[in-house]
PDB file of N, CA, C and O in Angstrom:
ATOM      1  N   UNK A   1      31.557  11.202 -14.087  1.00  0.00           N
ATOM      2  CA  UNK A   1      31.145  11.219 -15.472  1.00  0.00           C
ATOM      3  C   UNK A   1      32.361  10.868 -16.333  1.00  0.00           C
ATOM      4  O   UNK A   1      33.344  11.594 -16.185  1.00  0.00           O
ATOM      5  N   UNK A   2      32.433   9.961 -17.124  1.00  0.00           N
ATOM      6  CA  UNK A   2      33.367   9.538 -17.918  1.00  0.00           C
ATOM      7  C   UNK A   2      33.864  10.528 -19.438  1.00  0.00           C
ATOM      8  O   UNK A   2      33.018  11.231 -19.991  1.00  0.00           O
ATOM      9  N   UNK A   3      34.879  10.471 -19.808  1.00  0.00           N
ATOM     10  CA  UNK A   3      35.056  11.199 -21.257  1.00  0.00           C
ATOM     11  C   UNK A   3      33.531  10.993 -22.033  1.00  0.00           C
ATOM     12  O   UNK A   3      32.654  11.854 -22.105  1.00  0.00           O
ATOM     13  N   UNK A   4      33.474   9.515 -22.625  1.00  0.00           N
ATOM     14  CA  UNK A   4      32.439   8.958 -23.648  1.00  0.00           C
ATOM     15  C   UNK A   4      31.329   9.735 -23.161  1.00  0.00           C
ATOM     16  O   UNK A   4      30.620   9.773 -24.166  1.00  0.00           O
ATOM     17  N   UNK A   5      30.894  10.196 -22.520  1.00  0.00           N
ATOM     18  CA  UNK A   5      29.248  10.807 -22.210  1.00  0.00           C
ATOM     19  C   UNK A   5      29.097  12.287 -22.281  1.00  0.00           C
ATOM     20  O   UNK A   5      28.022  12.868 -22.130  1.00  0.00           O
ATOM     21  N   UNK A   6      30.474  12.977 -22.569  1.00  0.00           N
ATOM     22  CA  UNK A   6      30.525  14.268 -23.005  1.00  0.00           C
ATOM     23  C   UNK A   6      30.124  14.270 -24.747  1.00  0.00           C
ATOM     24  O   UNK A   6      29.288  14.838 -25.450  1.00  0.00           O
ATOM     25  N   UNK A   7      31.382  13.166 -24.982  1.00  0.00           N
ATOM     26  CA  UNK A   7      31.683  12.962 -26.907  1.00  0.00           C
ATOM     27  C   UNK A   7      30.114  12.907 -27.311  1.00  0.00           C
ATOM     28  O   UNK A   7      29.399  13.806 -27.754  1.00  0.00           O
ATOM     29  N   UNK A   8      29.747  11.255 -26.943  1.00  0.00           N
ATOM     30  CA  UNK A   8      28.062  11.136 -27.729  1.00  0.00           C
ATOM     31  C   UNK A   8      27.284  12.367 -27.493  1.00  0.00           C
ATOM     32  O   UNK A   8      26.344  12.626 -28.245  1.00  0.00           O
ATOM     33  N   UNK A   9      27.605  13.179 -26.477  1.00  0.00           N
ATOM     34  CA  UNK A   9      26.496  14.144 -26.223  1.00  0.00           C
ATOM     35  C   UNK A   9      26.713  14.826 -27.466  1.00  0.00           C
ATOM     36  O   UNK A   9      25.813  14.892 -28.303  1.00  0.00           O
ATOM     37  N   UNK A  10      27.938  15.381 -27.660  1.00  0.00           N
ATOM     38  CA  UNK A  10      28.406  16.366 -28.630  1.00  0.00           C
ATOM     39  C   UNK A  10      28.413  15.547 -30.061  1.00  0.00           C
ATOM     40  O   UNK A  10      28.104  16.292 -30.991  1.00  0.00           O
ATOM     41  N   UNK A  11      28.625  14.522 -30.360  1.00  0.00           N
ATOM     42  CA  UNK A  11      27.888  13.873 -31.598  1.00  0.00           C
ATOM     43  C   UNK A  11      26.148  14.280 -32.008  1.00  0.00           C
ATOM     44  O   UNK A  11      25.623  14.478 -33.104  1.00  0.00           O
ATOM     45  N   UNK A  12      25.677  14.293 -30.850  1.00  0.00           N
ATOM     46  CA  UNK A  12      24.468  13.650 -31.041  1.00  0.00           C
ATOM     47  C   UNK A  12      23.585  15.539 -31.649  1.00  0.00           C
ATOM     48  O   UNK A  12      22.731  15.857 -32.477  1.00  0.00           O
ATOM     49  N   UNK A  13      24.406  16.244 -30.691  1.00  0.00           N
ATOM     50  CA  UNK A  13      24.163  17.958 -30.698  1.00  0.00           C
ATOM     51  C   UNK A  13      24.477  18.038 -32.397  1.00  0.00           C
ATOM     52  O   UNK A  13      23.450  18.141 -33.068  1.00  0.00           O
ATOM     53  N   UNK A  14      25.869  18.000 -33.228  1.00  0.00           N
ATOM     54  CA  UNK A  14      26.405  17.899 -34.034  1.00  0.00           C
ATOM     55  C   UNK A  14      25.026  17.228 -35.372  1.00  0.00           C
ATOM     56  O   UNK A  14      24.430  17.861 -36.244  1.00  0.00           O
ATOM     57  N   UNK A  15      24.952  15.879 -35.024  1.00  0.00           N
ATOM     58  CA  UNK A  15      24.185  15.549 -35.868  1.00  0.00           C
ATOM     59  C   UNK A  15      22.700  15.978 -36.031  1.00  0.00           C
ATOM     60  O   UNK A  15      21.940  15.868 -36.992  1.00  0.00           O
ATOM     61  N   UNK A  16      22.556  16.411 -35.007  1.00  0.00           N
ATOM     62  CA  UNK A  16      20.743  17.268 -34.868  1.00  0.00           C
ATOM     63  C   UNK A  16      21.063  18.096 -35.862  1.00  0.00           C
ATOM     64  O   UNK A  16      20.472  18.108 -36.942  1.00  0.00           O
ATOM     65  N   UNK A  17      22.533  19.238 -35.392  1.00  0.00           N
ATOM     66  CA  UNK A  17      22.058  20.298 -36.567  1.00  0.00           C
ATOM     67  C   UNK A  17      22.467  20.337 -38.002  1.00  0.00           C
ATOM     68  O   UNK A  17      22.193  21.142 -38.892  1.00  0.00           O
ATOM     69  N   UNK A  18      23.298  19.100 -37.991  1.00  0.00           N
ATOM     70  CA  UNK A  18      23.287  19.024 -39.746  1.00  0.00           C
ATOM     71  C   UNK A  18      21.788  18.301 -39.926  1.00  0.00           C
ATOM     72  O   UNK A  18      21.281  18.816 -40.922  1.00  0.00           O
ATOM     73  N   UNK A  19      21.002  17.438 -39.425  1.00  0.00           N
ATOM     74  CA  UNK A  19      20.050  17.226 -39.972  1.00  0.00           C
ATOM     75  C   UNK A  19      18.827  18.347 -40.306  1.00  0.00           C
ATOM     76  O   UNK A  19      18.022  18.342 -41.238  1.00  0.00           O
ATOM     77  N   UNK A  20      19.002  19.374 -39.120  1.00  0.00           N
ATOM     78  CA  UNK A  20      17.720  20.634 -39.217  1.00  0.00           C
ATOM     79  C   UNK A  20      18.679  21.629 -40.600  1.00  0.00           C
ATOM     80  O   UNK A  20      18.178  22.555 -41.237  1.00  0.00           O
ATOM     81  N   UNK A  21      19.759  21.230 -40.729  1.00  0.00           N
ATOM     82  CA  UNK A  21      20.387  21.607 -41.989  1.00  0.00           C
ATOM     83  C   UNK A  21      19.731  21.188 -43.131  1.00  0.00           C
ATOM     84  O   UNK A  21      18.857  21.721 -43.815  1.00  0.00           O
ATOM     85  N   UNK A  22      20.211  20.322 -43.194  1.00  0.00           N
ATOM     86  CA  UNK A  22      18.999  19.439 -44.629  1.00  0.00           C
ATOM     87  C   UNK A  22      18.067  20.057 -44.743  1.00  0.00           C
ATOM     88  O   UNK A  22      17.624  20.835 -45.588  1.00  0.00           O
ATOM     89  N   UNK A  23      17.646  19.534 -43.486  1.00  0.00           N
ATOM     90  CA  UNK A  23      15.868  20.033 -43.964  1.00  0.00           C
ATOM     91  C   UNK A  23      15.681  21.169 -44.268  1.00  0.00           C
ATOM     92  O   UNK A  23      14.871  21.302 -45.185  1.00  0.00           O
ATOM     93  N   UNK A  24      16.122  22.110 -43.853  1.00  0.00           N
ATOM     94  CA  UNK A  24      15.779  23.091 -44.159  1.00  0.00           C
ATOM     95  C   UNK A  24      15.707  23.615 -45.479  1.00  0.00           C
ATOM     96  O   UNK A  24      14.782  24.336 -45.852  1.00  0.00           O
ATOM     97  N   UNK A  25      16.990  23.151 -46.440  1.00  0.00           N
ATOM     98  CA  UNK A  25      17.666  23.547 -46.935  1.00  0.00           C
ATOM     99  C   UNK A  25      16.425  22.736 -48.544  1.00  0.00           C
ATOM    100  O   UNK A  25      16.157  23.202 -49.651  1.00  0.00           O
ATOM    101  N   UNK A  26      16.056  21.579 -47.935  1.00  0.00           N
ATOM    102  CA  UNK A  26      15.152  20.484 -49.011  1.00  0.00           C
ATOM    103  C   UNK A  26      13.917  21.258 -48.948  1.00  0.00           C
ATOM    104  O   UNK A  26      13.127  21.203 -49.890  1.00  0.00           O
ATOM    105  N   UNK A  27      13.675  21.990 -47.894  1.00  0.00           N
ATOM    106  CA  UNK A  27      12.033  22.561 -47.293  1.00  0.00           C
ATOM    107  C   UNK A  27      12.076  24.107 -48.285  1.00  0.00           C
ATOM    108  O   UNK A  27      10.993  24.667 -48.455  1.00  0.00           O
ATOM    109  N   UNK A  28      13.140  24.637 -48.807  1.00  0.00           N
ATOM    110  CA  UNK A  28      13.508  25.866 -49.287  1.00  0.00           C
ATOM    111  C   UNK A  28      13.815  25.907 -50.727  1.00  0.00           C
ATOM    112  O   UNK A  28      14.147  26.900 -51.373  1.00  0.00           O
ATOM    113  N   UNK A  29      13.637  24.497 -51.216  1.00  0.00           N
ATOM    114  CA  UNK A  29      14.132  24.501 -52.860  1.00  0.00           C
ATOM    115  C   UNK A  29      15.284  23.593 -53.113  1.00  0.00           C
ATOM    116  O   UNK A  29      15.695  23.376 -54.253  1.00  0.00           O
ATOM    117  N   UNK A  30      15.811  23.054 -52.025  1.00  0.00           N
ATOM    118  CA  UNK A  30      16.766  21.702 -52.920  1.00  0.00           C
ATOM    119  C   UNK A  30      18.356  22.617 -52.999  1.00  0.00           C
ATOM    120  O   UNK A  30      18.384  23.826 -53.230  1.00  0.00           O
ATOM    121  N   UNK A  31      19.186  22.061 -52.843  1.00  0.00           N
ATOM    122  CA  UNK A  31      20.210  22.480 -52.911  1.00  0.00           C
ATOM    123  C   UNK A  31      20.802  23.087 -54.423  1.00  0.00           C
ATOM    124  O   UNK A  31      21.779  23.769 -54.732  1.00  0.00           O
ATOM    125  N   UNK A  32      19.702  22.479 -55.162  1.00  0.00           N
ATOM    126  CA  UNK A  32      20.165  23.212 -56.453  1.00  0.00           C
ATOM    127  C   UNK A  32      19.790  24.569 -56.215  1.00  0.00           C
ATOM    128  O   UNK A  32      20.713  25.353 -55.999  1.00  0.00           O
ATOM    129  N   UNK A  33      18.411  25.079 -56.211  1.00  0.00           N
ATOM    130  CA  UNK A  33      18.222  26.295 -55.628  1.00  0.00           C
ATOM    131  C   UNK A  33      19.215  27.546 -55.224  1.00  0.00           C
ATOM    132  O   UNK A  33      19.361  28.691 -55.653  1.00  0.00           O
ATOM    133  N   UNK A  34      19.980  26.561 -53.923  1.00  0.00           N
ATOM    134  CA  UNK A  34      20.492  27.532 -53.034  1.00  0.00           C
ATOM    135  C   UNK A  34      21.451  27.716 -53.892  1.00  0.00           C
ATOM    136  O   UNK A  34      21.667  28.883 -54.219  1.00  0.00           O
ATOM    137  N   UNK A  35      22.351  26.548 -54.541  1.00  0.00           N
ATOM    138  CA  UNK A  35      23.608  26.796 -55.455  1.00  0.00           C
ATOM    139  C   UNK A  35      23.535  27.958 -56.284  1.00  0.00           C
ATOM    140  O   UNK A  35      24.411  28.822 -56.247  1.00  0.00           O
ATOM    141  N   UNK A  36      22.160  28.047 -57.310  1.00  0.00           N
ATOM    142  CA  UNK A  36      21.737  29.025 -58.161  1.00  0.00           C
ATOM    143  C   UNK A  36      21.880  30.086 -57.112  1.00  0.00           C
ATOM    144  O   UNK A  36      22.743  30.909 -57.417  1.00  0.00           O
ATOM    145  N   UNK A  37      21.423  30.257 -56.229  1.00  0.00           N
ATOM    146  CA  UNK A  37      21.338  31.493 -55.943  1.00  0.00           C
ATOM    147  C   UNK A  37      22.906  32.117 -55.159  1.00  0.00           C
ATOM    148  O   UNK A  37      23.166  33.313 -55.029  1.00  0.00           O
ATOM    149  N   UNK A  38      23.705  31.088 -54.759  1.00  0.00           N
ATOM    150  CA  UNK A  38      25.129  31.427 -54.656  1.00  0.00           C
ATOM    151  C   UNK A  38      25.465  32.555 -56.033  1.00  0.00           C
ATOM    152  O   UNK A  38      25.664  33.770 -56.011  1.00  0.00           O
ATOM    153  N   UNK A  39      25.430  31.627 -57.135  1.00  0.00           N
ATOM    154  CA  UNK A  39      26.146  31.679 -58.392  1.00  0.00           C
ATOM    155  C   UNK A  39      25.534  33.251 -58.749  1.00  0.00           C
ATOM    156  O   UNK A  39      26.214  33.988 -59.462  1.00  0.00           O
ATOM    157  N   UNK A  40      24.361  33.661 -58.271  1.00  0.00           N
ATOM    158  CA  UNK A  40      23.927  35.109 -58.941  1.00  0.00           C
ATOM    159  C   UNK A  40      24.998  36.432 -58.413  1.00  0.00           C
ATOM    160  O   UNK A  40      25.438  37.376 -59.070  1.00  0.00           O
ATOM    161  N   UNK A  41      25.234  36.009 -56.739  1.00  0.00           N
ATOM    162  CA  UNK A  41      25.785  36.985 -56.288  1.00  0.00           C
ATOM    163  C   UNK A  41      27.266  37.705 -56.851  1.00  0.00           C
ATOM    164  O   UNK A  41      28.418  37.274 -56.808  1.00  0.00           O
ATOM    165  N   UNK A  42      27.033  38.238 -57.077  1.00  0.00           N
ATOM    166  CA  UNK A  42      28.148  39.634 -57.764  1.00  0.00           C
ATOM    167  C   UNK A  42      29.824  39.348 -56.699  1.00  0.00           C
ATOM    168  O   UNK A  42      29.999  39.749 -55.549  1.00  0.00           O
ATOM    169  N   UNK A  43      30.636  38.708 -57.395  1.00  0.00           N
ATOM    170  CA  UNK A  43      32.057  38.622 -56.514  1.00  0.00           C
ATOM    171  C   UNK A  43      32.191  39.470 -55.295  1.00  0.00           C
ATOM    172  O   UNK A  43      32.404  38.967 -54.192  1.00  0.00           O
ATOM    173  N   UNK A  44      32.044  40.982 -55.520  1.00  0.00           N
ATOM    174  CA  UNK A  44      32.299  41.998 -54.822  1.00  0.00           C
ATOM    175  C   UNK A  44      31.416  41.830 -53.118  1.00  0.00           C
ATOM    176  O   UNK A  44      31.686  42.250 -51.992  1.00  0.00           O
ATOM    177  N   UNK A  45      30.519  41.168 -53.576  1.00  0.00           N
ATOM    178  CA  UNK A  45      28.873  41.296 -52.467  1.00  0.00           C
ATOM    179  C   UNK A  45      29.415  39.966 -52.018  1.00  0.00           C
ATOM    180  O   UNK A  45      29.066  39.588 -50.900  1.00  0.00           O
ATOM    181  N   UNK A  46      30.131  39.283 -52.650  1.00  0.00           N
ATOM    182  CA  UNK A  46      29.918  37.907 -51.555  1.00  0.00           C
ATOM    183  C   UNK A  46      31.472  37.952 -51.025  1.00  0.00           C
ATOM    184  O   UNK A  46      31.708  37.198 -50.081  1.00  0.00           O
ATOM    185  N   UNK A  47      32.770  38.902 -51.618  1.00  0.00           N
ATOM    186  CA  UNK A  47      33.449  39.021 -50.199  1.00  0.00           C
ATOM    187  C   UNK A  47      33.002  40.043 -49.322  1.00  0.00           C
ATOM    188  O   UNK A  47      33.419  40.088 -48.164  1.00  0.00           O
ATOM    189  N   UNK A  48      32.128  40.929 -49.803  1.00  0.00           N
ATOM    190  CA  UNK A  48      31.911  41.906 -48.674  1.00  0.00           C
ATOM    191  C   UNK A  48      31.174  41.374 -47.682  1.00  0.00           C
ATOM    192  O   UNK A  48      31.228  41.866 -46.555  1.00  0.00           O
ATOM    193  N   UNK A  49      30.424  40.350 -47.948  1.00  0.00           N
ATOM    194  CA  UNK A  49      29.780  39.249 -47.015  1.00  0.00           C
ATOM    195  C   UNK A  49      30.726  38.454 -46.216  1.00  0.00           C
ATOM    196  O   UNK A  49      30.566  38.499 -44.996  1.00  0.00           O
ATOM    197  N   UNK A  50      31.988  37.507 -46.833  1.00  0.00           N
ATOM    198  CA  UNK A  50      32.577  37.094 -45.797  1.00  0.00           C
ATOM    199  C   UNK A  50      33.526  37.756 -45.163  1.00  0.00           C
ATOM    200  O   UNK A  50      34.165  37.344 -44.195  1.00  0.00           O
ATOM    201  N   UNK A  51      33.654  39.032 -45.823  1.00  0.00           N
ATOM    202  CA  UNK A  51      34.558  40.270 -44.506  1.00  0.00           C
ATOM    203  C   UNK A  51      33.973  40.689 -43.548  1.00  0.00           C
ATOM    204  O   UNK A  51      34.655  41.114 -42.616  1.00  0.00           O
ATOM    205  N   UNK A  52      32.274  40.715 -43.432  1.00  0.00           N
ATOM    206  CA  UNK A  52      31.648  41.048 -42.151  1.00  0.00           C
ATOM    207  C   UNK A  52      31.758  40.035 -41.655  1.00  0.00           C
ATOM    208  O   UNK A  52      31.917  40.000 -40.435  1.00  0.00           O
ATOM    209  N   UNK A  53      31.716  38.847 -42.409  1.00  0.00           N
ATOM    210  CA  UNK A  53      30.956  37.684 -40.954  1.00  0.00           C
ATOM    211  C   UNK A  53      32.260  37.155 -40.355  1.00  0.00           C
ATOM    212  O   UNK A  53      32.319  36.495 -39.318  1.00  0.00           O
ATOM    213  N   UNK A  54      33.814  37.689 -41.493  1.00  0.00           N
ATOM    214  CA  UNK A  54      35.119  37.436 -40.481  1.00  0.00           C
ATOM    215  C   UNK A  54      35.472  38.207 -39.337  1.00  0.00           C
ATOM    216  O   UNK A  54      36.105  37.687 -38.419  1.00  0.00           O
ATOM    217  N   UNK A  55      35.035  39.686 -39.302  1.00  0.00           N
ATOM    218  CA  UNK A  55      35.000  41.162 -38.895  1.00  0.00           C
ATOM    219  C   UNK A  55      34.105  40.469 -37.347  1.00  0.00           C
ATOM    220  O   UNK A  55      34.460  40.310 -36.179  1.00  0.00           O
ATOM    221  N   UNK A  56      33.030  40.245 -37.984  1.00  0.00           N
ATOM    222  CA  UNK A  56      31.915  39.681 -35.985  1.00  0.00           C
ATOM    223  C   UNK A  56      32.539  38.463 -35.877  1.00  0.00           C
ATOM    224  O   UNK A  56      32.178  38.017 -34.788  1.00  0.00           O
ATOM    225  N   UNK A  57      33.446  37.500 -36.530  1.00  0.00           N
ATOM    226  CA  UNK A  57      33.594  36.781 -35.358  1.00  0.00           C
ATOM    227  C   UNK A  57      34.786  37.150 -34.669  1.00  0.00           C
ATOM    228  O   UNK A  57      34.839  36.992 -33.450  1.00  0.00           O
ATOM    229  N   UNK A  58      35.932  37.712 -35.425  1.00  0.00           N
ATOM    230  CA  UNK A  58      37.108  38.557 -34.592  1.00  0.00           C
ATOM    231  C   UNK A  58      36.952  39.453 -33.367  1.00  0.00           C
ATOM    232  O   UNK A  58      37.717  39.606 -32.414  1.00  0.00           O
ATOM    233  N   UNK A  59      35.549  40.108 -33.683  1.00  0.00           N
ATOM    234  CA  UNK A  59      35.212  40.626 -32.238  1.00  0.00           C
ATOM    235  C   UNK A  59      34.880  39.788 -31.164  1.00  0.00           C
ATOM    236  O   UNK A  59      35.248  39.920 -29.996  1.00  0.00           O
ATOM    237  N   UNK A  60      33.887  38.589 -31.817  1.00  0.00           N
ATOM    238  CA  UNK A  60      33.721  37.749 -30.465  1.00  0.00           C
ATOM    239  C   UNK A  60      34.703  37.036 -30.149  1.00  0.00           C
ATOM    240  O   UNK A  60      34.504  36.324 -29.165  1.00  0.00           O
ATOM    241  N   UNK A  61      35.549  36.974 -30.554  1.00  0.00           N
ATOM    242  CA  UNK A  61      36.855  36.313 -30.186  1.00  0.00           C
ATOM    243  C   UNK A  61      37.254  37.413 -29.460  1.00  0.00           C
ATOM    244  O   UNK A  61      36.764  36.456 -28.861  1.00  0.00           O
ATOM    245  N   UNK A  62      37.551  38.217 -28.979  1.00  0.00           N
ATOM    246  CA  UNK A  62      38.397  39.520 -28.609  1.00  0.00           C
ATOM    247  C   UNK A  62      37.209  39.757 -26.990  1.00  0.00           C
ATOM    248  O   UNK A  62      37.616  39.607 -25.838  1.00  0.00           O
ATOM    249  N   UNK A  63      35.439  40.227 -27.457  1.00  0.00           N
ATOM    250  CA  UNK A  63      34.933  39.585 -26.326  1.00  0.00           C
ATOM    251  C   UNK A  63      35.243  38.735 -25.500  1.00  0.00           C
ATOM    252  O   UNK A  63      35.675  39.098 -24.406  1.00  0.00           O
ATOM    253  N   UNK A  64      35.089  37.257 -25.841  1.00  0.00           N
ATOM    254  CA  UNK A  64      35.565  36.235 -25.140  1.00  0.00           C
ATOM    255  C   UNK A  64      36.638  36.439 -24.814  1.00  0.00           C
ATOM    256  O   UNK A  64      36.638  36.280 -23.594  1.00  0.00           O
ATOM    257  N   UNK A  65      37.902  36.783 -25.236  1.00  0.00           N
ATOM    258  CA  UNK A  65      38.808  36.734 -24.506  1.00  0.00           C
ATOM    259  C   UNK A  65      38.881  37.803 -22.901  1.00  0.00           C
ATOM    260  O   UNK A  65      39.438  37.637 -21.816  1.00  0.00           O
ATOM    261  N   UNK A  66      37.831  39.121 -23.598  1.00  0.00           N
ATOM    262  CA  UNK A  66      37.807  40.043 -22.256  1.00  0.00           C
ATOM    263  C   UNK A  66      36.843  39.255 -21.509  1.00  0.00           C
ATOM    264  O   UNK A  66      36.442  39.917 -20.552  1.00  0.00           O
ATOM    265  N   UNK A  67      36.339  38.164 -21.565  1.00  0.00           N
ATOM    266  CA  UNK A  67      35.295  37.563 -20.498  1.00  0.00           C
ATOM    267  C   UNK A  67      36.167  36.816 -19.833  1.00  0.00           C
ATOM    268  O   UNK A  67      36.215  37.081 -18.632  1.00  0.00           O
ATOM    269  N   UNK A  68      36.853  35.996 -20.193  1.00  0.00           N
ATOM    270  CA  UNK A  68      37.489  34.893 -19.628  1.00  0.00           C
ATOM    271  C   UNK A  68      38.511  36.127 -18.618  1.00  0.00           C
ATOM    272  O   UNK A  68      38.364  36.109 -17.396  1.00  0.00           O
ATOM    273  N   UNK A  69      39.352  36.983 -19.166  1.00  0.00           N
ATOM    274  CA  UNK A  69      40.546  37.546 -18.070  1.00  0.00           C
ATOM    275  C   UNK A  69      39.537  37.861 -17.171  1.00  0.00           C
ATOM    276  O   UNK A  69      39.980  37.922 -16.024  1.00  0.00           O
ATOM    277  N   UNK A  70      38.099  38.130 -17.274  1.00  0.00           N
ATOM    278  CA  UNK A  70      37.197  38.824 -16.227  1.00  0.00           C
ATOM    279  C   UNK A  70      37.074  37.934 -15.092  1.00  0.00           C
ATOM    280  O   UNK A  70      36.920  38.244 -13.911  1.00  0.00           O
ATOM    281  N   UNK A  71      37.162  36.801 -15.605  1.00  0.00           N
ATOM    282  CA  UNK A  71      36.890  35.535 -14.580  1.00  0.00           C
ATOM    283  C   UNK A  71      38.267  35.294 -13.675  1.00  0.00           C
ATOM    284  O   UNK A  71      38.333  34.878 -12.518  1.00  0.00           O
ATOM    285  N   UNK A  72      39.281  35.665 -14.518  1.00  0.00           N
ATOM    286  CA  UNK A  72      40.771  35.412 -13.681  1.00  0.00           C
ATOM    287  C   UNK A  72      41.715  34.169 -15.202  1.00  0.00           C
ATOM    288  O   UNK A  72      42.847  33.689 -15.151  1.00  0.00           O
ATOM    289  N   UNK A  73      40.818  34.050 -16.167  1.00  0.00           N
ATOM    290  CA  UNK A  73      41.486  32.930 -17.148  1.00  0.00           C
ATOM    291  C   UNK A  73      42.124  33.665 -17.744  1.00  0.00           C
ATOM    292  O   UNK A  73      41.693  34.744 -18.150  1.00  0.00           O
ATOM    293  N   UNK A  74      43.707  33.092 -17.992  1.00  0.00           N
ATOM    294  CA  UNK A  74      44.911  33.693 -18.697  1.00  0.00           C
ATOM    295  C   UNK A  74      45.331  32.204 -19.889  1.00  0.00           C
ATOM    296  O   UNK A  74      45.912  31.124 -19.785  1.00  0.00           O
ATOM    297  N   UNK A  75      44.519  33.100 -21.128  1.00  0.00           N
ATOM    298  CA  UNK A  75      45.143  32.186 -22.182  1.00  0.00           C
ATOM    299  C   UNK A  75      46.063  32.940 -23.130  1.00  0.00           C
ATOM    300  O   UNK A  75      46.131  34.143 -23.384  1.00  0.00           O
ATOM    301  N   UNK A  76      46.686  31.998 -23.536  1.00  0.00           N
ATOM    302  CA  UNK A  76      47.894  32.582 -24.870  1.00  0.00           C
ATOM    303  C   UNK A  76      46.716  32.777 -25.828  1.00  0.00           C
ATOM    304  O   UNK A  76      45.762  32.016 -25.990  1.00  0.00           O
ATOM    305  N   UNK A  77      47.052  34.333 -26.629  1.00  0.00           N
ATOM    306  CA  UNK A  77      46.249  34.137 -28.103  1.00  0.00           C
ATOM    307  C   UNK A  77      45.968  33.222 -28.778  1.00  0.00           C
ATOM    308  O   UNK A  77      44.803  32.931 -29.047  1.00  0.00           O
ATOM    309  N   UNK A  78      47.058  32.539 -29.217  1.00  0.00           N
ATOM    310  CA  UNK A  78      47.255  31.852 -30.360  1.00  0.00           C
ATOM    311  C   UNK A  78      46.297  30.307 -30.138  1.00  0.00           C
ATOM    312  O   UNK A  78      45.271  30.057 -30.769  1.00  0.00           O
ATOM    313  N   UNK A  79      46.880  29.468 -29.170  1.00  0.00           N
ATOM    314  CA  UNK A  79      45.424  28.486 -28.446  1.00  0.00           C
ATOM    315  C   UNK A  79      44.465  28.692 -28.353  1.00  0.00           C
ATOM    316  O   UNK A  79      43.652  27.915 -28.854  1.00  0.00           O
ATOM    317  N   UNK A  80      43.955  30.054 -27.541  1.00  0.00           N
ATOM    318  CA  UNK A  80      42.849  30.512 -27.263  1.00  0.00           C
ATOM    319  C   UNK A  80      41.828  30.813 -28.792  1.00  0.00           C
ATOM    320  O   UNK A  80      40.671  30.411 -28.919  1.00  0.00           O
ATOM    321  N   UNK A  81      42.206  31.198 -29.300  1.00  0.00           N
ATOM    322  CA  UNK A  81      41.928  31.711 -30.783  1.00  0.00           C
ATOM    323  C   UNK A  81      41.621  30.201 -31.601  1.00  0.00           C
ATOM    324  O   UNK A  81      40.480  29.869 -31.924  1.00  0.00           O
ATOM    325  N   UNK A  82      42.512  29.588 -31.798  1.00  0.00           N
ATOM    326  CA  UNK A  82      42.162  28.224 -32.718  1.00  0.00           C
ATOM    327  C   UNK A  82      40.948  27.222 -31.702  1.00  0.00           C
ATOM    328  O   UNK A  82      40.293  26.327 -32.237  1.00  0.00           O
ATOM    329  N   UNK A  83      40.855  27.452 -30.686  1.00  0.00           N
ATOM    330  CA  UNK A  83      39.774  26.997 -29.683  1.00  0.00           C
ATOM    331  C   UNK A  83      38.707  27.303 -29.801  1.00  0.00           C
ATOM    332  O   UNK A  83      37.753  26.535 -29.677  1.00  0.00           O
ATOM    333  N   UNK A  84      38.636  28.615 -30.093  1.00  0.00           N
ATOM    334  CA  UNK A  84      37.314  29.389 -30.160  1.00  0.00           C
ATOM    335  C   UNK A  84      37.178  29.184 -32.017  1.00  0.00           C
ATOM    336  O   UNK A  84      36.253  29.435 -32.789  1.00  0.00           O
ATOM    337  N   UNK A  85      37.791  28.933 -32.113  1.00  0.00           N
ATOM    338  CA  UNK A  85      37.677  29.038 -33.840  1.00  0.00           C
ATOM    339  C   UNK A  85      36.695  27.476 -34.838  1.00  0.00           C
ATOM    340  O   UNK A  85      36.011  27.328 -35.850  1.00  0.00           O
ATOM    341  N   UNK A  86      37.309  26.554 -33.576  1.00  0.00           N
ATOM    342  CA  UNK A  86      37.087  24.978 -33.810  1.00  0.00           C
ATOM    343  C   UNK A  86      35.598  24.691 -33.213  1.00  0.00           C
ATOM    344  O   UNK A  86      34.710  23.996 -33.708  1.00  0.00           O
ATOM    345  N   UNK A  87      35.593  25.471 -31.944  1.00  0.00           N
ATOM    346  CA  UNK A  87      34.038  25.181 -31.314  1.00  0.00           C
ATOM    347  C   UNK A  87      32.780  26.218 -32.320  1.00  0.00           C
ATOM    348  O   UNK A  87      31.581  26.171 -32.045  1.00  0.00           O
TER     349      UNK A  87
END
């Protein structure tokens, strides 16, 4: 199996879900909509929102890392972390 037939795969994955993005998003009121409804939320409520959703992914990062030593994989934090961060 060559590099190129991993990439298009992962293009092709990539572009499915920005498109079920759209739609969804056109199927729900239009992006003006969603903007408005950004703009209502109260400062306080929308970092307390992205402190949980930083909070679960730090754990699954910390998971994954206890999965992988489970297997016998020894990564450095710092790689391991921007890896899991990018996928």
């Amino acid at each position: 199996m060559s590099i190129r037939r991993p990439a298009v795969l992962s293009a092709v994955l990539v572009l499915s879900g920005a498109a079920v993005a759209v739609v969804w998003v056109r199927l729900t009121g239009g992006p003006a909509l969603f903007l408005a409804g950004l703009s209502q939320l109260k400062p306080l409520v929308l970092l307390l929102l992205l402190s949980v959703t930083a909070m679960f992914i730090f754990f699954r990062f910390i998971r994954w890392q206890f999965l992988l030593r489970m297997v016998g994989v020894r990564l450095p934090i710092k790689p391991s972390l921007s890896a899991y961060l990018a996928s």
